[in-house]
N, C-alpha and C positions, 0 to 999 in steps of 0.2 A: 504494500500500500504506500502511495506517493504521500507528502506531506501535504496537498492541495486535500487531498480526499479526507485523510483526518479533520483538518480542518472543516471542513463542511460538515463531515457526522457531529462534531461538536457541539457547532452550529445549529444545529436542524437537533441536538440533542436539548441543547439551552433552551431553544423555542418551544418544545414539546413539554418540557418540565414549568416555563414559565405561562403558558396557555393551560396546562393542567391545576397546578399551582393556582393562577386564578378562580380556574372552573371549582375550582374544590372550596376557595373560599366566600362563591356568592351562591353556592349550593349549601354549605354549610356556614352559613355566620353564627356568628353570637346572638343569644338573647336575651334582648333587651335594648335599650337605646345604645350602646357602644357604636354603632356602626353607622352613626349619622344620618340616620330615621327621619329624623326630623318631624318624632311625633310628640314631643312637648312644645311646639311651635304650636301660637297661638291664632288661631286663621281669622277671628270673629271681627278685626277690623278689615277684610279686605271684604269688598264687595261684590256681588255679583258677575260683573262685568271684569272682574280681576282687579281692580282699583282699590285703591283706599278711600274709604267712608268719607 
């Protein structure tokens, strides 16, 4: 095996671990507001129309 071809399994090994790596942590988060929910955000002043009151 050349050093090009290493190179690319690497590569293509990084990308598969860091595309998994995410898959795993928006399939599996935390629970509870840790993870920027954004559900103690308070909606009651914005209006219908998406405005502020």
């Amino acid at each position: 095996m050349n050093v090009q071809a290493i190179i690319i399994i690497l590569l293509f090994a990084a990308a598969v671990f860091y595309v998994g790596r995410n898959l795993y942590k928006s399939l599996f988060a935390k629970k509870g507001c840790g993870t920027n929910c954004k559900c103690g955000v308070d909606f009651s002043a914005i209006g219908p129309e998406g405005k502020a009151k």
